[in-house]
C-alpha positions in Angstrom: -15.9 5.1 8.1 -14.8 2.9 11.2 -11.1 1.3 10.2 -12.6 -2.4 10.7 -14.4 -1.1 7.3 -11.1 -0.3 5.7 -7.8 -1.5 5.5 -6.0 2.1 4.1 -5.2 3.2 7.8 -3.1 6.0 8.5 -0.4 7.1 10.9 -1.9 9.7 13.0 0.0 12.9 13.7 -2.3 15.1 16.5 -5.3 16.9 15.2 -5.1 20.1 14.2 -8.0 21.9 15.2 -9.6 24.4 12.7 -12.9 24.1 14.7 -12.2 28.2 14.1 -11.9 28.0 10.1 -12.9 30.9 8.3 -13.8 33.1 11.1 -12.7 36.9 10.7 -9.2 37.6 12.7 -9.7 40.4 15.4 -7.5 43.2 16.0 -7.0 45.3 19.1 -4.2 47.2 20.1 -3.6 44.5 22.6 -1.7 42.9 20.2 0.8 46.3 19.8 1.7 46.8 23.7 4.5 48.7 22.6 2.0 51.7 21.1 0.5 53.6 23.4 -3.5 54.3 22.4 -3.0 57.9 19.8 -5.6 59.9 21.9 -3.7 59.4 25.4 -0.3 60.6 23.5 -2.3 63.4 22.0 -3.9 64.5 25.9 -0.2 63.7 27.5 1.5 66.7 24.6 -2.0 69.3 25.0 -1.3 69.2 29.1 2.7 69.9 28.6 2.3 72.6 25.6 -0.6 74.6 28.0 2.5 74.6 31.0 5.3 75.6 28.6 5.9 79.9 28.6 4.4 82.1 25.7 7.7 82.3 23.9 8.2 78.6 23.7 4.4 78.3 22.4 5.2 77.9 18.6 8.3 75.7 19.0 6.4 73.3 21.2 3.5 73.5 18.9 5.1 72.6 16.0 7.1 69.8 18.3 3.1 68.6 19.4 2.2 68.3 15.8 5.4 66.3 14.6 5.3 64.3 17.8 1.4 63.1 16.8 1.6 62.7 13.2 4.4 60.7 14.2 2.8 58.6 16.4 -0.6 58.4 14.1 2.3 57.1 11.3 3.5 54.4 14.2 -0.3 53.2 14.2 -1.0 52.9 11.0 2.1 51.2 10.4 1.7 48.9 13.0 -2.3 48.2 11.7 -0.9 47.4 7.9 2.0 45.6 9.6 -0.8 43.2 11.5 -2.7 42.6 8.7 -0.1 42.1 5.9 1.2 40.2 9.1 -2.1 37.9 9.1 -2.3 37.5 5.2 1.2 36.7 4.9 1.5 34.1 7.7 -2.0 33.2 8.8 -2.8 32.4 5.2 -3.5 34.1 2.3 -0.3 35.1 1.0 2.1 31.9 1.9 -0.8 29.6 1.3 -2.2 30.4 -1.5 -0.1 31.0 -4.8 -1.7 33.1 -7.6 -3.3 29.9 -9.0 -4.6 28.9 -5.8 -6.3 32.3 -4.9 -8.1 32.2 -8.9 -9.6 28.6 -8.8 -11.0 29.4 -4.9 -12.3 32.1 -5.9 -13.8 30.3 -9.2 -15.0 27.9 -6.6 -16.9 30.8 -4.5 -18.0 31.8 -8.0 -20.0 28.6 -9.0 -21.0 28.2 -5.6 -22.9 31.4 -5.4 -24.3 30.7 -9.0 -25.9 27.6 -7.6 -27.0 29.1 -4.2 -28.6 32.2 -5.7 -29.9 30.6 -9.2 -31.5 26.9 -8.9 -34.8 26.6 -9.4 -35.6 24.0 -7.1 -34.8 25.3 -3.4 -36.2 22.1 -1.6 -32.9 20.1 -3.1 -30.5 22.4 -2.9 -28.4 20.6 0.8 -25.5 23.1 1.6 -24.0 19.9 3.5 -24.2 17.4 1.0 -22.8 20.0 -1.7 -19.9 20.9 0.4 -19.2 17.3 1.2 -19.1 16.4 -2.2 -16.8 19.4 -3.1 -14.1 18.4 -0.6 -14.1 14.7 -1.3 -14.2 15.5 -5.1 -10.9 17.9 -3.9 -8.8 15.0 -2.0 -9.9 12.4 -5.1 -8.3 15.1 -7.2 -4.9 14.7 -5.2 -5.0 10.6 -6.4 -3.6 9.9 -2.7 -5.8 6.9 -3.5 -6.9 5.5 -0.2 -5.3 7.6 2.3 -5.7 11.4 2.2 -9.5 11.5 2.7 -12.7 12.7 4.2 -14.4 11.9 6.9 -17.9 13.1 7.7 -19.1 13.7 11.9 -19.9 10.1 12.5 -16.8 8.4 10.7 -14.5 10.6 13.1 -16.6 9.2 16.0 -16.5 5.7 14.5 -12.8 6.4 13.8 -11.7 7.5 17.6 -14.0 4.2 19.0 -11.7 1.9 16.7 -8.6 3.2 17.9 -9.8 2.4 21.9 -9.9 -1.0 20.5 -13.8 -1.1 21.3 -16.4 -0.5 18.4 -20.0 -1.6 17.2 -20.0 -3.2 13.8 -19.7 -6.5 12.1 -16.5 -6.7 12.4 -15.0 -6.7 8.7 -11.8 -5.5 7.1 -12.0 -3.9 3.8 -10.2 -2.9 1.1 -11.2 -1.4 -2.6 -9.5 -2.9 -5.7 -7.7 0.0 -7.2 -8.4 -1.2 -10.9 -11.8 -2.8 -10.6 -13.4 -1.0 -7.9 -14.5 -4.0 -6.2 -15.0 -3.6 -2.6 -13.6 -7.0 -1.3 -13.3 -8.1 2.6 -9.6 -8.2 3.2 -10.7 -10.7 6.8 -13.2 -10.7 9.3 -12.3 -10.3 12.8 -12.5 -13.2 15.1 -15.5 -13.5 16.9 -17.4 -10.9 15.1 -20.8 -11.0 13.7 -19.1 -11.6 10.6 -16.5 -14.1 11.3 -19.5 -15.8 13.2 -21.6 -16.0 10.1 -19.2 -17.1 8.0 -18.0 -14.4 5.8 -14.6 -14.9 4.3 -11.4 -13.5 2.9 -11.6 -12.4 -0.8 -15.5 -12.2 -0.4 -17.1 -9.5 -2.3 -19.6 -6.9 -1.1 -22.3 -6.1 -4.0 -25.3 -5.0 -2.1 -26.2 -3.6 1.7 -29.6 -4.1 2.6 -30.6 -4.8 -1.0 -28.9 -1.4 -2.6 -26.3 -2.2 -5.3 -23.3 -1.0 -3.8 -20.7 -2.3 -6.9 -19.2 0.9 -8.1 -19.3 2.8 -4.6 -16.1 4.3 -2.7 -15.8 2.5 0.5 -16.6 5.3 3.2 -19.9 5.5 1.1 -20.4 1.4 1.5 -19.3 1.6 5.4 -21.9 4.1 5.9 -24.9 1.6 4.7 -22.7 -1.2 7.1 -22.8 1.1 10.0 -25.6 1.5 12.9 -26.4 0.9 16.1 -25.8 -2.1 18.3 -28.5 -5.1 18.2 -29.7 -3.9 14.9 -29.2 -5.8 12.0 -27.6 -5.4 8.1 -28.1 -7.9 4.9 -24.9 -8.0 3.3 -24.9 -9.6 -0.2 -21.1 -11.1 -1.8 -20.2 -12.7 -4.6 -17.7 -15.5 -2.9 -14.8 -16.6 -5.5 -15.5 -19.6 -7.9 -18.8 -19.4 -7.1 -21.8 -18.4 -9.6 -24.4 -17.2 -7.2 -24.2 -14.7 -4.5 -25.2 -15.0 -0.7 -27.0 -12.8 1.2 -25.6 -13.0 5.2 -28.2 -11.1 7.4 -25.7 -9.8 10.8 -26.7 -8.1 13.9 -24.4 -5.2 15.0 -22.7 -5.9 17.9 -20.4 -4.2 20.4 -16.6 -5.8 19.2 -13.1 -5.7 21.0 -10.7 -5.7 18.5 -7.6 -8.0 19.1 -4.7 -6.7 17.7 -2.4 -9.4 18.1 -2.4 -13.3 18.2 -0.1 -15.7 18.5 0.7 -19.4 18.7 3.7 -21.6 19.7 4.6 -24.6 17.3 6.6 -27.2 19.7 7.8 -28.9 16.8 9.1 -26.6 15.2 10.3 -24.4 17.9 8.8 -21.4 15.9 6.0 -19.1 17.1 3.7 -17.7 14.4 2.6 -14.0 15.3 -0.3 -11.9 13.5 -0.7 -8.1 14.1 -3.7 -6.9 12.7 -3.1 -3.4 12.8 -0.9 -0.8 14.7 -3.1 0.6 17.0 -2.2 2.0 20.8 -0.2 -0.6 22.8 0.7 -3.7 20.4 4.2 -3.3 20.8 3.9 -4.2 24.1 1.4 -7.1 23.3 3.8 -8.5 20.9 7.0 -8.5 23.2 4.9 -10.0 25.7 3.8 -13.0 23.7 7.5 -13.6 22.1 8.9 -13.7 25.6 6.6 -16.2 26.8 7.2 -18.1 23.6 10.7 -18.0 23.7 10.2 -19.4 27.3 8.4 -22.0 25.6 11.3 -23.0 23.9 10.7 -20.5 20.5 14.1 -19.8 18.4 12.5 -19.0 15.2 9.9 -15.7 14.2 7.0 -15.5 11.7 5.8 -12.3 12.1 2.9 -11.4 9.4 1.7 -8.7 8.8 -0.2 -10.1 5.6 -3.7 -7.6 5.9 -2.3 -5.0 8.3 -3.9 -2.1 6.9 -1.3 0.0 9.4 -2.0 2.3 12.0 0.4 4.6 14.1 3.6 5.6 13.1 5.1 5.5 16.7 4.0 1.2 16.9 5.7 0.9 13.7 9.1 2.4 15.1 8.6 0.7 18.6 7.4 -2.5 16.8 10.7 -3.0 14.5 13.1 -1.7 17.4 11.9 -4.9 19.1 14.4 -6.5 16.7 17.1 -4.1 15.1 19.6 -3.1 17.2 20.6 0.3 15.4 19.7 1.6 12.2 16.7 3.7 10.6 13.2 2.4 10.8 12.2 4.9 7.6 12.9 8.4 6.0 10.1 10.8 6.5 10.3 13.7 3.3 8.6 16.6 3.7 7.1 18.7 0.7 10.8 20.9 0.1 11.9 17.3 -0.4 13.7 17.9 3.3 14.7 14.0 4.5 14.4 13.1 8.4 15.8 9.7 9.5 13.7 7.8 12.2 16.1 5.9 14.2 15.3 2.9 16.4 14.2 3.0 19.8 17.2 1.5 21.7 15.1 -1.3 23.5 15.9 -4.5 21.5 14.8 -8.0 22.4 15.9 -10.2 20.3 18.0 -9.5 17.4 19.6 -12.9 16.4 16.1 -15.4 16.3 15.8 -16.2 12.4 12.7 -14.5 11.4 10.4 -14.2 8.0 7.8 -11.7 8.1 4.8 -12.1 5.9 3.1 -10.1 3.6 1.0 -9.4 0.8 -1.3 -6.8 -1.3 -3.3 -5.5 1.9 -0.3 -4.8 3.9 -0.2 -1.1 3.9 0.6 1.7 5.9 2.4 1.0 9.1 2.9 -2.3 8.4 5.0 -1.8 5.1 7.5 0.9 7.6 8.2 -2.5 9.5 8.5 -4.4 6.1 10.5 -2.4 5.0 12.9 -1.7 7.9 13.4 -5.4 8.8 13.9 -6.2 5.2 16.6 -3.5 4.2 18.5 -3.8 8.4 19.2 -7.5 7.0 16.9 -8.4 10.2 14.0 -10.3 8.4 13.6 -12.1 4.8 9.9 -10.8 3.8 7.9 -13.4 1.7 4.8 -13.2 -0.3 3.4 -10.5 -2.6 4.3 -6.6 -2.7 2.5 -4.4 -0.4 -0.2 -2.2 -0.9 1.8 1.2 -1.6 0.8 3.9 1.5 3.5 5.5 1.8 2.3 9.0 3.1 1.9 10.6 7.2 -1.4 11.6 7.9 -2.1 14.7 9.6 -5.8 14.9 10.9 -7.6 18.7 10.5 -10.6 19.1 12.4 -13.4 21.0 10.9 -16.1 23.2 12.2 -19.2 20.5 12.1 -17.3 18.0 13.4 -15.8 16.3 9.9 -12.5 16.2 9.6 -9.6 16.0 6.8 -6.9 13.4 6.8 -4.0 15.1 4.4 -0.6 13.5 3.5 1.8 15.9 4.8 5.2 13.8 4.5 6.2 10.9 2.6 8.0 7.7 3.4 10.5 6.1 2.3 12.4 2.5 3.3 16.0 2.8 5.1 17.5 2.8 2.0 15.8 5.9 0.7 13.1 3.8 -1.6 9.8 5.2 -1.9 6.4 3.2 -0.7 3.7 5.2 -2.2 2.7 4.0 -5.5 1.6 7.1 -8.0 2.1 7.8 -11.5 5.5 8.5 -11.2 6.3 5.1 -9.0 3.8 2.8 -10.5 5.5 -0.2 -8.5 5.4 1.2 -5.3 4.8 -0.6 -1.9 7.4 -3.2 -0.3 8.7 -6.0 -2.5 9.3 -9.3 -0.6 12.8 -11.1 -1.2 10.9 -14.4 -2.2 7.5 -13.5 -4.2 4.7 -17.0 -3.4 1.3 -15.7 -4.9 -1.9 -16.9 -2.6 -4.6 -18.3 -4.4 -8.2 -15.8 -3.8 -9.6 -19.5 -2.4 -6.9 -20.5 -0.4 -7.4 -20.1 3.7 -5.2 -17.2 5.4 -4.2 -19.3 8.1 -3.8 -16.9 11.7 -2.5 -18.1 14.8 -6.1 -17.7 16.2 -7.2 -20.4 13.9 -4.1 -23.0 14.8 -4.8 -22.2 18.5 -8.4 -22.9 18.5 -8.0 -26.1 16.3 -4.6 -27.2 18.3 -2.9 -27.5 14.7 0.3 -29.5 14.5 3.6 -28.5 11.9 2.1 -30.7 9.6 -2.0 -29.5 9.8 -0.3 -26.2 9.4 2.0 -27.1 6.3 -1.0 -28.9 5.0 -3.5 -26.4 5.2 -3.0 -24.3 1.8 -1.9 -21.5 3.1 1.1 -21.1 0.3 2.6 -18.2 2.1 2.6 -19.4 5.8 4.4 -22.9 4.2 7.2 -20.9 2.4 7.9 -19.3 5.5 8.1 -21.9 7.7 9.7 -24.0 5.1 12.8 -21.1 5.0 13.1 -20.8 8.5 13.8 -24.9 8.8 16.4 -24.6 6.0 
């Protein structure tokens, strides 16, 4: 599942390869260059005991035989060593508690039930059954939206969405967590589906005429996805409306922007959208607010309203742009251990009066630079609370070329508040200092639009976009 397909992105940490997973461990004495092999130490005494005189014969006998039971004790102890070694570090032992060990092997159990008892061979599929195991496991975890599975091809499509080059549609998705609904968060300028009109707030109920209402969205991106110059039938229901549509889109090759901007003279205020953190936006963005603030720019609407997130290392870079000193987030690890990410050092402009933007979709990434420029007193955040990611991903490559993404640290805001919404934090994500709710009708209004159309303070103010007009509105206070 490419990341144009789904707004949950994730900060990567490097892959760890497991390509290996499950192979036996080999042992040679290699790994014991302090131990000579037994047989050479057993030659070495036989050659000094035929040299020594007939009265010494015994005594160096007996010597011999300590000296080599000896050393046979040094090698076994050194073989149990390596494996209890192995099981206690490689694995086993400091991996897997009692309870873990039982239900794997109750796993192995069922598995070899199945394998060796069902009746009909021609549908028993050892990939789909293990794919279904492991993304039944990380469902289990309720990391709803973030720790997942990705199959061959969605690690492919994955890696070509972070170069910023992919062939899709070109739509953002997102699945309501309460009624399933797999709803296009926005489509991306100058896609197939931005050109054939598809909108925010659209839902997806059928690709290529199969029902997909119900489905997880790496399932539904997986009907999306194909090869460039084909074509897909996506069917959505659109908001207020009683009949669906049915948008026929050719799959195209698609350079993701990742961020826009535009200058408003009037107003001096420059309006900037990152759509997500991927590989060198910091860089875009303190380009275009240098330029704009050459332009004459002393006020900042950053949003970040749809930013399903991206990498960690944008998100520090991103908010150092504007916080002198200070913590950009917390990371927690699973002992509950609390690390403080500090900003960067390389501050441009930490005095410009600035509202970021945000709402449901912002996740990830872009709730660490929420929150950060919220609780450094850098940035009043309006709009509606964010989506509630609040976990690092660390990627773990498998042997067939799938791959798992597993939280392996939390976050938490500055102020030690935690994003993730679970059980326990059921109002989690970033809450903004002035809540405006956007009507599911009412145009999200990015600087790519006010650009193309030339939109004046007013057009902008006019245009329905409730959480754009708040923001502005504050800033001219």
């Amino acid at each position: 599942m490419s990341r144009y397909d789904d707004p949950r992105w994730y900060e990567n940490q490097p892959p760890h390869d497991q390509s290996n997973a499950g192979q036996a461990p080999q042992h040679d004495f290699d790994q014991y260059p302090f131990l000579p092999s037994p047989d050479e130490k057993q030659q070495q005494h036989f050659s000094q005991d035929m040299q020594t005189s007939t009265r010494g014969t015994a005594t160096s006998l007996r010597r011999s035989m300590v000296k080599t039971f000896g050393i046979i004790a040094l090698v076994i102890a050194a073989f149990l060593g390596g494996w209890f070694g192995h099981e206690y570090f490689g694995g086993s032992f400091i991996t897997q508690s009692s309870q873990s060990r039982e239900y794997s092997q109750l796993f192995q159990q069922a598995w070899n039930q199945i394998d060796q008892n069902y009746v009909d061979r021609k549908d028993v599929n050892y990939q789909k059954m293990s794919y279904a195991a492991i993304n039944a496991m990380v469902q289990s975890l309720g990391d709803t939206g973030h720790t997942r599975f990705m199959d061959a091809q969605t690690v492919q499509n994955e890696n070509q969405q972070l170069s910023g080059t992919f062939t899709g549609v070109g739509i953002y998705l997102h699945q309501d967590t309460t009624t399933k609904k797999l709803i296009v968060t926005a489509p991306i300028p100058n896609s197939p589906a931005a050109k054939a009109g598809l909108k925010p707030n659209d839902v997806i109920v059928a690709v290529n005429g199969t029902n997909v209402v119900g489905k997880d969205v790496t399932a539904v991106s997986t009907l999306i996805q194909g090869k460039e110059g084909t074509s897909v039938d996506i069917t959505i229901q659109r908001p207020g409306e009683s009949q669906t549509r049915v948008f026929k889109l050719v799959r195209a090759q698609i350079d993701v922007p990742n961020v826009y901007s535009y200058y408003i003279p009037e107003d001096h205020t420059v309006h900037i959208q990152v759509i997500q953190f991927a590989n060198g936006i910091t860089d875009q963005v303190k380009t275009q607010l240098l330029q704009a603030k050459r332009e004459g720019a002393t006020k900042i609407v950053l949003d970040l309203r749809g930013n399903s997130g991206g990498y960690l290392n944008e998100a520090i870079n991103l908010t150092s742009l504007f916080v002198k000193k200070g913590n950009v987030l917390l990371q927690q690890d699973s002992s509950g251990n609390r690390t403080p990410q500090p900003v960067t050092g390389n501050a441009i402009d930490t005095t410009s009066k600035m509202v970021v933007l945000v709402d449901g979709n912002s996740a990830s990434a872009a709730e660490i630079v929420a929150g950060a420029l919220k609780e450094n007193n850098r940035a009043t955040l309006i709009g509606e609370t964010t989506f509630g990611t609040g976990t690092v991903l660390q990627q773990f490559n498998l042997a067939d070329g799938s791959a798992l993404l597993i939280g392996t640290q939390e976050w938490l805001t500055p102020d030690g508040h935690f994003i993730r919404k679970d059980a326990t934090n059921p109002n989690g994500g970033v809450h903004p200092n002035i809540e405006v709710k956007q009507s599911p009708t009412a145009p999200i209004l990015s600087p790519n639009d006010e650009a193309q159309r030339k939109m004046t303070l007013q057009q902008i103010l006019n245009s329905g976009d409730l959480q754009l007009k708040a923001g502005l509105e504050y800033l001219s206070k």
